[in-house]
C-alpha positions, 0 to 999 in steps of 0.5 A: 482463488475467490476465497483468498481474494476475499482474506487478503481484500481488507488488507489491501483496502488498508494499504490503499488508504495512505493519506501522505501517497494521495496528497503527495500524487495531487501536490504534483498534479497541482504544480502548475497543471498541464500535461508536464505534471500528468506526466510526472505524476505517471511517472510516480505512480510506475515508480510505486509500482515497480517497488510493489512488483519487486516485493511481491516477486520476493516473496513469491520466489523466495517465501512461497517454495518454503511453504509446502517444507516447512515443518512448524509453518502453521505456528510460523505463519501465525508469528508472522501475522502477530510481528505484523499487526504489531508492527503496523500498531507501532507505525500508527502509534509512531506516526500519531506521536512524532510529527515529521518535520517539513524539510525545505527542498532545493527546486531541481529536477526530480526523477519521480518515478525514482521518488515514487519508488522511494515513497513506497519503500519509506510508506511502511504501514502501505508496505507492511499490510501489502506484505502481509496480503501477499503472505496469504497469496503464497500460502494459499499454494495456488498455480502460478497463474492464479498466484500471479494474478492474485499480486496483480490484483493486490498491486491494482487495489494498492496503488487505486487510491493513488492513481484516481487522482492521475485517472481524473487528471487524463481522462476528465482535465477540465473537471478535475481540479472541481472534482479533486478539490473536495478530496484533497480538502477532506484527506488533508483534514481527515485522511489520517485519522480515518487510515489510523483507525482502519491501521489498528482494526487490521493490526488488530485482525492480524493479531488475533489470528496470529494468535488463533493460529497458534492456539491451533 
């Protein structure tokens, strides 16, 4: 179990780091602050992972039966981690090109959990990295339990990034906007170069050991 833990780790590290997830959960803990925005906030982070629940479900009920049955699995597995990787090489090329346009939003109430649900269905280099973390999981042909656990861990790792901001919010609120400050500062200025640089390097590590898997 630890040594599957430490495979899928730097991927769910990756996943973690999604500039547009933090800035969006400190945009709403910044709409006039209070308990109302926490709870808003709350509410985004238990859409997101609801989501994340359900994708990991997915592939636990749906992909890990086929594993001990399938015949060129090895060959398979290594397809599946090069579409990956260049699927995420894509996304960061894509996303370094196109600039998505600011569209002006009606004011209305917004049920967030269902935005954050949303968010992490659109947020596909998160998305795929996280898929491909779980792909290890299930390949690992772990029990159950230790299986579960596992998608626990990847769903906390996931989703950390995102839910210091709320974290600091409750349990610090006087100090939160001094400490938040700098990090918001920082992730608008940086947040998507660093995630873009750190996107390639798992594409790439998804890549090659597609391909080394394949080579046998």
């Amino acid at each position: 179990m630890s040594e599957t833990l430490i495979r899928v780790l730097p991927l769910v590290l990756g996943a973690a780091i999604s500039p547009s997830g933090i800035l969006l959960v400190m945009g709403i803990l910044s709409r006039g602050g209070g308990e109302n925005q926490r709870r808003k906030a709350f509410s985004f982070l238990v859409g997101s992972t609801v989501f994340l629940v359900i994708v990991a479900m997915v592939i636990l009920f749906l992909i890990k039966p086929v594993v001990p049955s399938a015949v060129h699995h090895g060959k398979l597995s290594g397809v599946i981690d090069i579409v990956l990787g260049g699927l995420i090489a894509l996304v960061v090329v894509w996303s370094a090109i196109f600039k998505r346009a600011k569209a002006k939003r009606k004011k209305r109430k917004i049920p967030y959990a269902a935005v954050g649900f949303s968010f992490m269905l659109l947020n596909t280099s998160t998305l795929v990295l996280f898929v491909a973390a779980c792909k290890i999981v299930v390949e690992g042909r772990l029990g159950l339990p230790e299986t579960i656990s596992l998608f626990l861990v990847l769903i906390a790792v996931t989703l950390s990034l995102m839910a210091f901001p709320v974290m600091i919010s409750y349990t610090m609120p006087r100090q939160s906007e001094r400490i938040l400050g700098p990090i918001t500062s920082f992730m608008s200025r940086y947040g998507n170069q660093v995630a873009r640089v750190y996107f390639l390097l798992m594409a790439a590590y998804l890549a090659v050991h597609g391909v080394l898997i394949l080579r046998g």
